[in-house]
C-alpha positions, 0 to 999 in steps of 0.5 A: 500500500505504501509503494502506491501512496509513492506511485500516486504522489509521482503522478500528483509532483509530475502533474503539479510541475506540468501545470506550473512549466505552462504557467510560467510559459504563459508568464514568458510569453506576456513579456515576449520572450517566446524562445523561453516560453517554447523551452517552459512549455516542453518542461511541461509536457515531459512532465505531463508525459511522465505523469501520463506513464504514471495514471497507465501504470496504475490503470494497469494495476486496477484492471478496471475491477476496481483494485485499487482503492479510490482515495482523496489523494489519487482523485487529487492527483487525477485533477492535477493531471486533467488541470495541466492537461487543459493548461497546456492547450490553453497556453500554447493557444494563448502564447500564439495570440502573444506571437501575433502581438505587435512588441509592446515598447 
């Protein structure tokens, strides 16, 4: 049970690092500097992979029988992931409206 409790934990890090790389792209991106927004958004979607890799792992574990017991922390993790996921999206349309932008003096 306690190497389940690390699974769910490296899925909820990862994902809480997906969403906050693709903030700060947008945050980069407001200012312009769209080469380091570029390099924050690939942080944020090795992350999101890493966290992908996790949630199949532990899909892989269940079944779909219902295995694994739901618990505060896994649907915690679960929003975090479906959070950065939609950040993500959000973000890279976002900084392509920035791109579009005349510079700001």
């Amino acid at each position: 049970m306690e190497e389940l409790e690390t699974i769910i934990m490296e899925l909820l890090v990862n994902a809480g690092a997906a969403r906050s790389q693709a903030l700060t792209a947008l945050q980069m991106a407001r200012k312009g500097d769209f080469d380091d927004a570029e390099k924050a958004m690939e942080e944020s979607r090795e992350f999101v992979k890493a966290a992908h890799k996790i949630q199949t792992q532990l899909i892989g574990l269940d079944e779909g029988t219902g295995k694994l017991p739901v618990n505060l922390i896994t649907v915690h993790s679960q929003d975090h992931l479906m959070n950065a996921m939609v950040i993500q999206d959000l973000a890279d349309d976002l900084i392509e409206i920035y791109r579009r932008l005349p510079p700001r003096a």
